[in-house]
Phi, psi and omega in degrees: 000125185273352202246164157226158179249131203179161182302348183239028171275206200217128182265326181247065187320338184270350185256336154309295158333290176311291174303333199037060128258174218234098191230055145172202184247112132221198197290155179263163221266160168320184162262129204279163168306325181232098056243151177000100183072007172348118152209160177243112190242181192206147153210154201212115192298185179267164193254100161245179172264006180270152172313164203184115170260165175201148167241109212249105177259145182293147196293203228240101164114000185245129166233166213260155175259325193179176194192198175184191171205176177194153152304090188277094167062190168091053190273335194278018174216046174285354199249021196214357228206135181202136159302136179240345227194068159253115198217133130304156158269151202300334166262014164094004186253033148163192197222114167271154177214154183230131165234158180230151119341110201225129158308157015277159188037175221225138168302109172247350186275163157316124121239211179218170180231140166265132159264152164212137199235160152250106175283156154191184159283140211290131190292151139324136183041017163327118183212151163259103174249123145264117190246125174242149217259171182300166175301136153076004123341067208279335177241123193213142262194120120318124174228143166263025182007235237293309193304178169267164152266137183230351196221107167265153188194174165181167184201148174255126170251109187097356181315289184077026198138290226281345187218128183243207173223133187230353193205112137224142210205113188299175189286184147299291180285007200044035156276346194211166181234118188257164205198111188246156138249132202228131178340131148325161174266150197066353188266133210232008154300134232224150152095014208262116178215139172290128175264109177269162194237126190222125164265117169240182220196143163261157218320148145290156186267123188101006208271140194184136175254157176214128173227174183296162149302144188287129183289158169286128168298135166228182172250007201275159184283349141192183222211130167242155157212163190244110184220138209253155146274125179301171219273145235002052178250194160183184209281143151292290181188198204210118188215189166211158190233117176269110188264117160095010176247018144074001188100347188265352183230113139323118174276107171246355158243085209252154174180126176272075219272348170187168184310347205232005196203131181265167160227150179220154166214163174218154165202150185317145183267188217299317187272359168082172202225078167343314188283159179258147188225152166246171185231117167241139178235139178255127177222182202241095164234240178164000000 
């Protein structure tokens, strides 16, 4: 599948946009010129009840920049389910994602999970660095030293649930990948560690990180944002951040929802969360 479809597309862009929220489904946009060879490929896992990877691989002649992953429908179990897993892969031929199950109490019904890769043609110095932090580590750092970063990622190891991804985030400067993983409420798993993910690249022309406005702290049960590439770039890749949520809000959406535009969601997890946390989406463009 060449387009992606997805919980975050958008039906009405201008009223999407003004708000910077996610207000329908739709189809993803041609693929822009820019950056070189731009596609948005997809894959949607089978609909069960089990943790579940999935990988959305680049056509032939292609390496992936950035990705994602999401909840595909499956709205009653936005509260039970959290990304463990946005990874490019080390030799670029797609973008993997993992979703879990997540405490407190237990999921018994079906969903599914999406992967989504932003493909291109392959850059001057293209690399994948993976950095993985000490056990029990919440924050960990990628770095593209001399190079850019054009690319994000992050992983949880041994979480099993019990650890989620709550943070992935370029640099200011696009040198770096910040990565966080963070316990559940109630989890008492020991031995755990986080990986950050940096696709690095030498600079491209236009190369520019973009994130939302700083979101308003709420108590709402779950949080969307919407985010755009100035008007003739388009995405490199995609990432996020949950600010202030504690083990308790859930990352359940990263999307490359068309070539030029993310959508991200988070939600409370089943017993709900009191405190107020915000949502920032991060993108990469060019």
């Amino acid at each position: 599948m060449r387009t992606t479809v997805g919980r975050y597309g958008v039906t009405g862009l201008a009223t999407a946009v003004a708000a910077l929220v996610v207000t329908g489904i739709g189809p993803a946009a041609p693929a822009s010129a820019d950056p070189p060879g731009l596609e948005i490929v997809s894959a949607t896992s089978a609909d069960t009840s089990a943790d579940k990877t999935i990988t959305a691989s680049c056509p032939t002649g292609k390496v992936v920049s950035g990705g994602g992953g999401y909840l595909a429908g499956s709205a009653g179990a936005k509260a039970h389910v959290a990304l463990d897993r946005l990874e490019p892969l080390a030799n670029g031929t797609g973008f993997a994602a993992t979703m879990r199950e997540a405490g407190p109490g237990s999921y018994g019904d079906d969903w599914m999970v999406s992967a989504v890769a932003a493909c291109v043609t392959q850059p001057a110095g293209y690399q994948v660095v993976a950095t993985t932090g000490a056990a029990e580590t919440e924050y960990v750092t990628a770095s593209c030293g001399t190079k850019s970063v054009i690319g994000m990622g992050g992983r949880v190891n041994s979480g099993f649930g019990d650890v989620v991804l709550d943070q992935v985030v370029p640099s200011f400067d696009l040198k770096s990948v910040t990565v966080r993983g963070v316990p559940v409420q109630g989890s008492t798993r020991t031995g755990w560690s986080v990986t950050a993910f940096a696709v690095c690249a030498n600079t491209p022309a236009g190369l520019e990180r973009i994130t939302t406005a700083p979101s308003s702290s709420n108590s709402n049960s779950g949080q969307s944002r919407l985010l755009l590439c100035p008007t003739g770039k388009a995405l490199y890749s995609a990432g996020a951040d949950i600010n202030a949520g504690n083990g308790q809000v859930r990352l359940t959406a990263v999307n490359l929802v068309a070539t030029d535009r993310i959508g991200v969601g988070a939600d409370e997890d089943s017993d709900g969360y009191g405190g107020n946390w915000a949502l920032d989406a991060y993108g990469i463009c060019a």
